[in-house]
Residue, then its C-alpha position, 0 to 999 in steps of 0.5 A: x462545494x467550492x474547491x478549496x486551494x491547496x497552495x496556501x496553507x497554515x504551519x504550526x509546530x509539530x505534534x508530539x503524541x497522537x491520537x487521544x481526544x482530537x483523534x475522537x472529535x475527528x472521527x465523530x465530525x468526519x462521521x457526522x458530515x459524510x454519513x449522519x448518525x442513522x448511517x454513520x453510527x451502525x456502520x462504525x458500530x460494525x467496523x472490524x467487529x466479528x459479524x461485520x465488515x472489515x476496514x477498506x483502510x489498512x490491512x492491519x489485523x485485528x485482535x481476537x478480543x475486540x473493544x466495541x470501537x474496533x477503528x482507528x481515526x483514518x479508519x472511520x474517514x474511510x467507512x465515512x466516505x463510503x457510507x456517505x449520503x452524497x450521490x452523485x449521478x446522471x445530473x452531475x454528469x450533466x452540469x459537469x464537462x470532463x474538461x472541467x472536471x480535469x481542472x478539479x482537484x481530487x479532493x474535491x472530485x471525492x467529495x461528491x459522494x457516491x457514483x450511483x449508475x453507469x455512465x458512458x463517455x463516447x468518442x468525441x465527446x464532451x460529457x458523460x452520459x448514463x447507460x443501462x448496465x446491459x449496454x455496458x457490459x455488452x460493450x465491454x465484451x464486444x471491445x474485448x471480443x475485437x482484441x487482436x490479441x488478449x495481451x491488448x487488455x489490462x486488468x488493474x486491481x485496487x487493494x481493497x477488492x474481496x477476495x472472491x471478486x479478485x479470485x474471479x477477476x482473475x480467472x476471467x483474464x486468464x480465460x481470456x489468454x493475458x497475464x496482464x493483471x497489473x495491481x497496487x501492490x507493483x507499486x508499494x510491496x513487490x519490493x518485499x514479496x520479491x526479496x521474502x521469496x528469495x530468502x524465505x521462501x514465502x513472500x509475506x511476513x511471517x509474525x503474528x499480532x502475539x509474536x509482536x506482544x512477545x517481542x523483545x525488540x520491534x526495529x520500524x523502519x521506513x514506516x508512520x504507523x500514525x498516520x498509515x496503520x493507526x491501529x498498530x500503535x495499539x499493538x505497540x503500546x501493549x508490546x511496550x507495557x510488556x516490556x518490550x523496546x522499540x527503535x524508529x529508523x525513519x527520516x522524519x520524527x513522526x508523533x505516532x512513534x513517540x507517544x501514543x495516547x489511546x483513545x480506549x482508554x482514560x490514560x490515553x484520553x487525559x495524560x500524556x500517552x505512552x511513549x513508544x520509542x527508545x532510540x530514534x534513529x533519523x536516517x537519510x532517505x535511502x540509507x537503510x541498507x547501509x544501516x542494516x550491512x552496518x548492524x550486521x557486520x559489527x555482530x559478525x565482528x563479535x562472532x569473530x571475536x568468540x562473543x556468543x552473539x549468532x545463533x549458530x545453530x539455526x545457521x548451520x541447520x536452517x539456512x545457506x549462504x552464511x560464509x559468502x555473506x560475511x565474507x563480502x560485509x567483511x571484504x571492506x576496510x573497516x575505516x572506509x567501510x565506517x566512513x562510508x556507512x556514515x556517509x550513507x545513513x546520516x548516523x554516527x558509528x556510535x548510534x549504530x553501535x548502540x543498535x547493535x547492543x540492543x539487538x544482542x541483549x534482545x533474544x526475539x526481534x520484529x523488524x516492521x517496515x512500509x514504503x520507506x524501505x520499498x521505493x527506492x532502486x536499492x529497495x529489495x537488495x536492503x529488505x534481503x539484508x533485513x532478512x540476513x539481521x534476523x537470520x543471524x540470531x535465528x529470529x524467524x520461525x519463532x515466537x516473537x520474532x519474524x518479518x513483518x512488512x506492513x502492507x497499506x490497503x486492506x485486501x491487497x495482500x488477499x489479492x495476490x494469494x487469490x491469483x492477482x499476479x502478472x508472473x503467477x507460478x506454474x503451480x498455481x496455473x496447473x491448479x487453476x487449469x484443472x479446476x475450471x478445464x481451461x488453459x491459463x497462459x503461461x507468457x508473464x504479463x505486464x505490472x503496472x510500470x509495464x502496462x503504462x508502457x505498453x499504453x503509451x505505445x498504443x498497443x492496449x485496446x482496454x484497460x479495465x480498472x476493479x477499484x483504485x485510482x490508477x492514474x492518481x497513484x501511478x509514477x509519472x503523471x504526466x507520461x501516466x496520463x499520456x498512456x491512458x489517453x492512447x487506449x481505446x477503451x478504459x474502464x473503471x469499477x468504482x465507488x466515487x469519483x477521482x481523477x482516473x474517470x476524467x483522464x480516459x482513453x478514447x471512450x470511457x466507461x464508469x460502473x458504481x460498485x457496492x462498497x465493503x460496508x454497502x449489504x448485498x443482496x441477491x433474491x432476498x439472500x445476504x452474500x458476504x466476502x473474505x478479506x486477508x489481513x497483513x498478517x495472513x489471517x483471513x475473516x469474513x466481511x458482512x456489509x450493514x448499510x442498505x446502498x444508496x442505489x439500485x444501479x450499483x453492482x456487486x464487484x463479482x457480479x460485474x465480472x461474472x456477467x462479462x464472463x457469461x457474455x464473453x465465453x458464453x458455453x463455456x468450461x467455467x459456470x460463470x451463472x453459479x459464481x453469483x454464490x458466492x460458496x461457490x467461488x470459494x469451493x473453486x479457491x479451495x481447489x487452486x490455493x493450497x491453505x485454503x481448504x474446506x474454505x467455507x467452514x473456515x470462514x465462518x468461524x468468528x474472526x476466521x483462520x490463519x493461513x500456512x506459513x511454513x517459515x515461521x510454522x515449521x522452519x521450513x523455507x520453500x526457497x531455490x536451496x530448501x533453506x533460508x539464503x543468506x544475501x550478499x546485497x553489497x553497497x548502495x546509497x542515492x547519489x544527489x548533487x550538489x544544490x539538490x535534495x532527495x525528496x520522498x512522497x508521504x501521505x498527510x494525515x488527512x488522506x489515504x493512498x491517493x483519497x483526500x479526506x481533508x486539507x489538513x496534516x495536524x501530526x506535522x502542524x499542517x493546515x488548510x493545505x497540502x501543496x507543502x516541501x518539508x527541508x531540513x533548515x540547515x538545507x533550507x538556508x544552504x539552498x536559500x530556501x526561507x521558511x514560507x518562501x515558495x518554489x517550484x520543484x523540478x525533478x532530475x533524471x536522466x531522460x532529460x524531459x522536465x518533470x515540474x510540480x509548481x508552487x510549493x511552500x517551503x516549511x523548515x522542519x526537522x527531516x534528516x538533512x539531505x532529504x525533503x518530503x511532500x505529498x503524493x499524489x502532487x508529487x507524483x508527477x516527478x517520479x520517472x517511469x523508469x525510475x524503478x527498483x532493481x527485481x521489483x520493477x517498484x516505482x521509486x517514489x522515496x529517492x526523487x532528486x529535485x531542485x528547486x526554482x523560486x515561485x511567485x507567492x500565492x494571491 
């Protein structure tokens, strides 16, 4: 297939509602052209369903009763590029340079199908070339044999890793001697991990899918769940029919937050849909935190004035910190204080004011939030202050109430409980040690941004991928290739083809794994996996499609046939972990919550694992209670003549998986490289609708960060701010750019100019 340009797209008027028929049609012809009916159908028939596989998607959890088509429309394009019939293999390789692949586009790198054999990339040379798998696990293991040191391999992890094949990863980088197991989660929402433990004591949200029917009011805060977790629009419409009220806090209008219309059902097939938000706040990018200090300070004004609006009780018996926190939201001159919040948010006093009513007429509150809260310097100062809104009327540990960071990938939240952590705690080294009879160490490791620097400084002989597209979803894409091109050996376990493959260290090395849907099967015996929901539930996933290829390995087998040739008589039976029970006897004897894990997950629609916040009002914390913050004042500063500009997804894409070039929700077709402006900016900054521009990002590095010819569409985003497509657009993130605690890339507070461009032939 040809690769289509991106740079000359189509612009229609935004969408108000999404899903319904147009969300069918999609799904049914992605279906149709990836997969066929013999394939597409009992994969999709299987998708989400108890006995069948979960999503590669997101990590939204599924209801314990289940409609026969348990996906959403992104869900099917994902189980649709799995379970394609396009292969691509030791003759692709052949017709293809990597030079030449460079060029391509990763949409269309990821149309090609299925990688189906090892492939090898010698130093020096100009094409991949197959290898037998024996060849490449000995050579993977001989490179790590000749370290100096452990610390110069990387263990990246991709969020849709099992977690029996996360569990294992990272017990043979421990066995190793590293910490080094950078994952996507550094990049999307450590900021919410590190701000939770601090506060709460547990770095996940703490609601449940009925804590969401249950809810009064359900704030969504830098999030689109159109587009990113379709699924959760139906818990919101259920919520909505119960009663329940919803307030958007996100830059951009996005359709999936003002109608959903159900493809389940008829109403959402032939009518207008439910509309799902009561008050849209549009907030500048990065004004979050001032949002959140905002609300909070006019309920303390009201506690102060004798109101009844604090649940007293709960702060006195369950949390610490309560007089300091008001005292500092208090310190500032209220005019200042309000001149400055306005400033910051793009809200008027008035709105935030009507928030605030809103949230004391609601005795139980959800806050769901995504990447527009996670990705900024200031982002784990603002998620503590989400935390001090719930604390101060009680709304953790009860139903209908709670925390709910919406993570994007479907495993990456099992991941991190599995032990996918560069700084794991003590407890869970002790624990791990005693199991296997090793010595885990105990210097933390490098997350992502730290890895792509240590790269760069030429100081990681391997660097090995399970999953993912590292160098597509990374900040700074330049200095990111740069990095990888300074390792000796990288390494990628995958199951397509992107961009990751054709930037490469010295040699290279590309090893097809089996997919979620794909079966595997050993010696006549089906294995499954286990999976861990956004909401901390854990299930069983079975594939159901017979793999296109012997040549692809089951991600456990990889590790475990490195492990067997790496520390041969060893402490660990790397040779038993082809059982599959077996590993998860050995994570029923490190990961507290998972005991008697084999029973567990074989109940239908599996277990819940402990949270003790929300089970007990207990808060595992420095002080043994919930810690209210003082998170101060912060907002992105932006000179004059530039914009704040924040990466989005389209709605043809998952994280960096281009599925199609269109973006419906938005009226965007036939094209990706787009900026969206606010008009009042564009005719400020002389920007005309369809004009288009190059896009330079500023910081303070000095060195020019470019993403050239972008159209300009004049679109209703909250003035002062702009938005395009990531990965494009990841070019002008800088590495050092992060967020304070996190170390979180900041890929939603992204100061650009823009310098004209010539117009596409």
């Amino acid at each position: 297939m040809p690769d289509p340009a991106q740079d000359a797209p189509e612009v229609g008027p935004p969408k108000k509602s999404a899903a319904g028929i147009p969300a069918v049609l999609n799904s049914v012809r992605h279906v149709n052209d990836q997969a066929g009916v013999r394939r597409g159908l009992p994969a999709m028939l299987a998708l989400n369903q108890k006995g069948g596989f979960d999503c590669p998607g997101c990590a939204w959890p599924e209801p314990d009763k289940r409609h026969k088509a348990e996906f959403c429309e992104n869900g099917a394009k994902a189980v649709a590029e799995e379970a394609t019939r396009r292969t691509v293999g030791a003759d692709f390789f052949a017709r293809h340079p990597v030079a030449e692949l460079f060029e391509r586009s990763g949409y269309w790198l990821g149309q090609q199908g299925r990688l189906t054999e090892p492939m090898y990339l010698a130093e020096g040379a100009t094409h991949y070339e197959p290898i037998s798998w024996d060849r490449a696990l000995d050579l993977i293991a001989d490179e790590l044999r000749g370290l100096d040191s452990p610390d110069g391999a990387v263990f990246y992890t991709s969020g849709r890793t099992s977690n029996e094949a996360a569990f294992a990863y990272q017990l043979f980088a421990r066995q190793l001697g590293t910490n080094n197991l950078p994952d996507c989660s550094n990049m999307c929402h450590e900021s919410s991990g590190s701000a939770l433990v601090e506060t709460l004591g547990v770095g996940k949200g703490s609601v449940s899918l009925e804590d969401v029917y249950e809810a009064d009011l359900i704030i969504v805060a830098g999030q689109n769940p159109g587009t990113n977790h379709p699924r959760m629009l139906s818990a919101l419409e259920k919520a909505k029919r119960r009663g329940t009220r919803i307030i958007t806090v996100n830059p951009l209008p996005e359709a999936g937050m003002k109608a959903f219309r159900n493809p389940q059902y008829a109403r959402g097939l032939v009518g207008r849909g439910t509309e799902l938000t009561d008050l849209f706040a549009q907030i500048r990018v990065g004004g979050d935190l001032a949002l959140f200090s905002a609300v909070n300070r006019l309920l303390l004004e009201a506690d102060r004035r004798g109101e009844q609006v604090l649940d007293r009780t709960f702060v006195e018996e369950f949390t610490h910190g309560f007089e300091d926190f008001a005292e500092a939201l208090l310190a500032e001159p209220e005019d200042e204080f309000w001149a400055r919040t306005e400033r910051d948010t793009g809200l008027t006093r008035e709105l935030i004011e009507e928030i605030a009513a809103m949230t004391v007429a609601s005795e139980r509150i959800v806050v769901c939030w995504a990447m527009g809260l996670t990705q900024h310097k200031h982002s784990v100062p603002t998620i503590r202050e989400v935390v001090n809104f719930l604390l101060l009327r009680g709304n953790v540990g009860r139903p209908g109430a709670g925390v709910c960071p919406v993570r994007g990938h479907s495993n990456v939240q099992g991941d991190r409980t599995m032990g996918i952590f560069e700084r794991p705690a003590d407890s869970f080294l002790d624990a791990l040690d005693a199991e296997f009879g090793i010595e885990s160490p105990r210097e933390h490791g490098h997350d992502t941004v730290n890895a792509i620097r240590a790269m760069g400084r030429g100081e990681v002989g391997v660097f090995f991928a399970m999953g993912g597209n590292f160098v597509a979803a990374s900040p700074d894409t330049g200095v990111t290739e740069e990095a990888m091109r300074r390792v000796g050996l990288t390494v990628h376990v995958s199951t397509k083809l992107n961009r990751s493959h054709v930037v490469t260290g010295a040699r290279a090395l590309i090893l097809p794994a089996l997919a979620r849907s794909d079966r595997d099967v050993v010696g006549g015996r089906a294995r499954w996996v286990t999976v861990e929901d956004s909401m901390g539930l854990v299930h069983a996933s079975h594939g159901v499609l017979p793999p296109l290829s012997e040549g692809m390995y089951a991600e456990v087998d990889i590790v475990r046939e490195l492990g067997r040739r790496l520390f041969g008589d060893s402490p660990v039976d790397w040779d038993a972990m082809a059982d599959y029970d077996r590993i998860r006897d050995h994570v029923a004897g490190v990961v507290p919550g998972f005991e008697d894990f084999n029973a567990k997950a074989r109940r239908p629609g599996g277990f819940a694992l402990p949270h003790a916040p929300r089970d007990d009002r207990k808060f595992p914390t420095a002080t043994g209670l919930a810690n209210f913050t003082a998170n101060g004042t912060y907002a992105p500063e932006v000179p004059e003549g530039r914009l704040l500009l924040q990466t989005l997804r389209s709605h043809d894409q998952y994280n960096t998986t281009i599925y199609g070039l269109d973006d419906r929700y938005r009226g965007i077709h036939n094209g990706r490289r787009v900026v969206l402006v606010n008009p009042e900016d564009a005719r400020e900054l002389g920007l005309a609708d369809g004009a288009y521009t190059d896009l330079v990002g500023e910081w303070s590095d000095g060195r020019e960060r470019r993403a050239p010819r972008f159209r300009v569409v004049h679109y209703p985003t909250a003035r002062g701010s702009a938005a395009a497509y990531y990965p494009e657009t990841n070019v002008l993130v800088p590495l050092d750019s992060t967020a304070d605690v996190s170390n979180t890339p900041t890929s939603k507070s992204v100061v650009v100019r823009f310098e004209p461009s010539e117009q596409p032939a």
